[in-house]
C-alpha positions in Angstrom: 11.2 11.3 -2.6 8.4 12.1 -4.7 8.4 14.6 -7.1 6.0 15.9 -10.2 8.4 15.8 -12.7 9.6 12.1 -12.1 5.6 11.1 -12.4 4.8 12.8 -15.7 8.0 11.0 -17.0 7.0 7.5 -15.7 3.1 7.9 -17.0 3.8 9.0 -20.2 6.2 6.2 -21.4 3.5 3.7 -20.4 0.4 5.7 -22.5 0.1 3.3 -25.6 0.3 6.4 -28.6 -2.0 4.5 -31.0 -5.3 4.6 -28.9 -3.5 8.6 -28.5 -4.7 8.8 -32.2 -0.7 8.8 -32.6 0.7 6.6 -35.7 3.3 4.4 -35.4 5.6 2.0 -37.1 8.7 0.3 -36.8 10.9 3.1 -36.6 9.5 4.8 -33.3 11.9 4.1 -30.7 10.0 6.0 -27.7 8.2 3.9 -24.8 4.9 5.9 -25.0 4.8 9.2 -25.6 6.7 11.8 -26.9 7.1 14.8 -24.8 6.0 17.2 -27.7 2.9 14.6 -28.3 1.7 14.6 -24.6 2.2 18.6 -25.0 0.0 19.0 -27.9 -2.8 16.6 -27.0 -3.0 18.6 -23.4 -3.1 21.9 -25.6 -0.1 23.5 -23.6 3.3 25.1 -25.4 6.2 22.1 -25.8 8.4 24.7 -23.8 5.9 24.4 -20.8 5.3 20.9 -21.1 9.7 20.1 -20.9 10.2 22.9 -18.3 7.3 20.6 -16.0 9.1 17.6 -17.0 12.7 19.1 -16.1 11.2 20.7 -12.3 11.7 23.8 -14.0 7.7 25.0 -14.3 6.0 25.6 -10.7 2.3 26.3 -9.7 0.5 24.8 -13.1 -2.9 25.7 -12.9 -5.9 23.6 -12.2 -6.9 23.4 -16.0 -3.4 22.0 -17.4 -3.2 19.4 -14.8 -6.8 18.3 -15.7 -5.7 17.9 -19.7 -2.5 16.1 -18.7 -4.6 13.4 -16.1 -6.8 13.3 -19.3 -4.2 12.9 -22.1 -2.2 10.7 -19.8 -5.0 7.9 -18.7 -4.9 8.6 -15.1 -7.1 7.1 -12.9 -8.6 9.0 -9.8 -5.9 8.0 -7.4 -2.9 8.9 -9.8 -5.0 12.0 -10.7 -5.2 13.2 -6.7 -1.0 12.2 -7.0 -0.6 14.5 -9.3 -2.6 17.8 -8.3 -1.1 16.6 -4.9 2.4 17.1 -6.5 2.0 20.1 -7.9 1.1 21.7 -5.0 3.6 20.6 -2.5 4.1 23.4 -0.1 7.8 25.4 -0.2 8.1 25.1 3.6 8.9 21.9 5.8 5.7 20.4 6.9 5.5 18.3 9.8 4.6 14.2 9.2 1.5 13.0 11.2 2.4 11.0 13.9 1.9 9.8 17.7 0.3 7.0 19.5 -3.6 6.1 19.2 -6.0 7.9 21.8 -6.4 4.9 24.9 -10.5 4.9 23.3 -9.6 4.0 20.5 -7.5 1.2 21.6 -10.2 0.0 24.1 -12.1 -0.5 20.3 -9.5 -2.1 18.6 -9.7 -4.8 22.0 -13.5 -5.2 21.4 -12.9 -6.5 17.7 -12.5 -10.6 18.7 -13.2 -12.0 15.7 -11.3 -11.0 13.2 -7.6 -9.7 13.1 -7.3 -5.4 13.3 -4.6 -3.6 12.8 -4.2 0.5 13.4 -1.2 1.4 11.0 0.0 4.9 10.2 1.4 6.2 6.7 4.3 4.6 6.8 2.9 0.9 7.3 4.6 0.8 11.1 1.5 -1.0 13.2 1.4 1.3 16.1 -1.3 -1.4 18.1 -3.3 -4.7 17.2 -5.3 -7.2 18.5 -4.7 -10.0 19.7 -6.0 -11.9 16.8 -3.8 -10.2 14.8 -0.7 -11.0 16.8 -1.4 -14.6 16.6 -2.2 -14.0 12.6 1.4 -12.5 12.9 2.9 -14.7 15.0 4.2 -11.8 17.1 3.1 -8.7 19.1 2.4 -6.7 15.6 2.8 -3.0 17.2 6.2 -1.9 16.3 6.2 -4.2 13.5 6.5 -2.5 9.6 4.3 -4.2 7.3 6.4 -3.2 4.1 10.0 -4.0 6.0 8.3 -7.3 6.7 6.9 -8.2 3.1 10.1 -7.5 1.5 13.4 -7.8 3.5 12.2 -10.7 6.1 12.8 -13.5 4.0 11.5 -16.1 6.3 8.2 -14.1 6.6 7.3 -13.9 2.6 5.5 -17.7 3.0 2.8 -15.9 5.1 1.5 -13.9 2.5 -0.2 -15.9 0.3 -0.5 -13.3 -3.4 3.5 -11.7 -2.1 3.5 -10.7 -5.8 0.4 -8.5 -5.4 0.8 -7.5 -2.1 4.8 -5.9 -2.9 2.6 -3.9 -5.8 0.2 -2.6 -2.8 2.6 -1.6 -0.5 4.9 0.1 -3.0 2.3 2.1 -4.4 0.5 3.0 -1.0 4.4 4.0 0.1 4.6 6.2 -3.3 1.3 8.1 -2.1 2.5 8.5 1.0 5.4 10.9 -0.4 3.4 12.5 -2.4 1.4 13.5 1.0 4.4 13.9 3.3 7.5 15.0 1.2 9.5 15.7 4.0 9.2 12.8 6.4 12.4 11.7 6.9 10.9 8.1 8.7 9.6 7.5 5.7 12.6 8.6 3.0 15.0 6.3 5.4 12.4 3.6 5.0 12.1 3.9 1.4 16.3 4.2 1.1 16.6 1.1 3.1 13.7 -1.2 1.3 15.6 0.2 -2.2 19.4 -1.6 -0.3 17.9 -4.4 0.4 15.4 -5.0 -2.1 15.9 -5.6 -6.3 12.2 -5.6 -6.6 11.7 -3.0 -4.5 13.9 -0.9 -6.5 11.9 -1.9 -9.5 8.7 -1.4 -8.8 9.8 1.8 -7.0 11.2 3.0 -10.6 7.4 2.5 -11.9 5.9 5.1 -9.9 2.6 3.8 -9.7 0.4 4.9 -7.0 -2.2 2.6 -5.0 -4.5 3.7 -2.2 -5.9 1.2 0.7 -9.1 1.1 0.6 -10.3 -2.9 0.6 -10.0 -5.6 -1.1 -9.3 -9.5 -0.4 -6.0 -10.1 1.7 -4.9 -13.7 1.7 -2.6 -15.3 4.2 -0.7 -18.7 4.4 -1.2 -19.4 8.5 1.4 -22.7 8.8 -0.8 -23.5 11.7 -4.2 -22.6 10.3 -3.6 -23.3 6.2 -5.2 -20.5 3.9 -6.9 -17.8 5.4 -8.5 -15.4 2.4 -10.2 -12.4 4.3 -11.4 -9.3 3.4 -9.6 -5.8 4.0 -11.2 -2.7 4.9 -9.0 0.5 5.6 -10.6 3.1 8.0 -9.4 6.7 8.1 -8.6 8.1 11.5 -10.9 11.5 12.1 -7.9 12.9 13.4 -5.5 14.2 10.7 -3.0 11.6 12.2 -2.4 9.7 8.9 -3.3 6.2 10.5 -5.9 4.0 9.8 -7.8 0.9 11.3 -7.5 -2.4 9.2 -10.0 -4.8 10.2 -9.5 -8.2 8.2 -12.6 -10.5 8.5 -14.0 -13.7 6.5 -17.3 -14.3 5.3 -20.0 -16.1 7.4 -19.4 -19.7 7.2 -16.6 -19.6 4.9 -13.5 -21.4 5.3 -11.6 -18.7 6.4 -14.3 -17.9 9.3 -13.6 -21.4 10.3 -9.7 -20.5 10.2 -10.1 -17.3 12.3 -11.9 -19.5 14.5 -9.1 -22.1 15.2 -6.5 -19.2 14.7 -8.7 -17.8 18.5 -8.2 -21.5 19.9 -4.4 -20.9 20.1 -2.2 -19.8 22.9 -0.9 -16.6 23.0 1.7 -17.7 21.9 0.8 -18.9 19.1 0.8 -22.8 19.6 -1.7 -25.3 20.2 -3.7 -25.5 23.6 -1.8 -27.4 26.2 -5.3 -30.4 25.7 -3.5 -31.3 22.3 -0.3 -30.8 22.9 1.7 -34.3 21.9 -1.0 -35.6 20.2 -2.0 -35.6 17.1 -4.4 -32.2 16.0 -7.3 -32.9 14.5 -8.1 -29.6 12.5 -11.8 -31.0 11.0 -12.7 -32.0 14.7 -11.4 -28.8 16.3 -13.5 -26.4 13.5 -16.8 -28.6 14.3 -16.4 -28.4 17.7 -18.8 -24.8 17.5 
């Protein structure tokens, strides 16, 4: 899915040679680098550098991968990616998975006010609350967060930055093979987003790499309006690969009172049964606190 020789490719043609120290001019018909430049500035042999390129070179050392992360701008995720990648392991590992301990979904219960989310590697939501089944408008476990941003049409209204959110998931999905080469889950995923999916396919092509950490998450509720929360990302201490996504919204922000009248609704996700054929009155329902 994910392989070394594909991201040296893909980084170098986007390294702009001039602030290399590389002239230029008109006739240059290379995107980025040449292979023979990356190989010099890193102060490795062109041979080297084309057999890496080619899949050809295994086991470069510590030192080289440092001076091509160097010579190649990479930041710190892209520079784990790639000292990740040239040290994949010759045998089959086996992908993390499984279902959350029961304490740790007795946790996830006790978060009320704001939506959480405990999702593994390959963006399936293995359990949620049920705040976050109402931000959903579904039971969110079983549901794949990067299926459901890209090939559910109906669904793309709901995220409110879809542009920068299909950037997310693609690169969180690209460090995810990097991490677990031989999942199949997740090459079928990545095979069937690429079918169904131009841009997809594009971004895909880039090779960037993103990691979920946090960061602001905005959603379009039709219900509720604009919700823009925050996103933290919690590591499991458990080698299981999943983490716990807790979305919340500022003290008395707008979106605090959104999460609030999100709480007010059915499980179901409609309005209580007290304004049911009448007309809602979403300023009165907020200040009613």
């Amino acid at each position: 899915m994910d392989d070394l020789a594909g991201f040296l490719r893909t980084r170098r043609s986007r390294v702009d040679p001039s602030a290399a120290g590389i002239p230029t001019d008109s006739r240059r018909r290379v995107e980025g680098l040449r292979r023979e430049e990356v190989a010099h500035l890193s102060g490795v042999s062109v041979d080297y550098y084309v057999r890496l390129e080619q899949g050809r070179a295994t086991q470069p050392s510590e030192q080289v991968l440092d001076a091509l992360a160097r010579v190649l701008g990479l930041d710190e995720t892209e520079r784990g990616h790639l000292h990740r990648l040239a040290r994949q392991p010759r045998r089959r590992t086996r992908s993390p998975s499984g279902r959350p301990r029961a304490e740790l979904l007795r946790v996830l219960d006790l978060i009320i006010d704001a939506p959480a989310l405990i999702m593994d590697h390959r963006m399936d939501v293995v359990a949620g609350n049920r705040l976050a089944g109402l931000l959903y408008g579904r039971n969110p476990t079983g549901l794949n967060t990067a299926r459901h941003i890209f090939l559910e049409e109906a669904e793309r209204g709901l995220y409110a930055d879809w542009e920068k959110c299909t950037l997310d998931v693609v690169g969180h999905l690209r460090l995810a093979a990097g991490k677990h080469p031989d999942d199949p889950r997740l090459a079928s995923l990545v095979g069937e987003l690429s079918m169904g999916s131009e841009r997809f396919r594009r971004l895909w092509a880039r090779a960037d790499v993103r990691a979920r950490t946090h960061g602001r998450k905005a959603y379009r509720h039709p219900l509720v309006g604009l919700l823009e929360l925050h996103q933290e990302n919690f590591a499991l201490p458990d080698e299981s690969g999943m983490e716990l996504i807790v979305l919340s919204a500022p003290p008395e922000s707008p979106a605090e009172d959104g999460l609030r009248l999100l709480a007010s609704l059915n499980d179901g996700g409609t309005l209580p049964a007290r304004t049911a054929g009448h007309e809602f009155d979403v300023s009165r329902a907020l200040n009613c606190r």
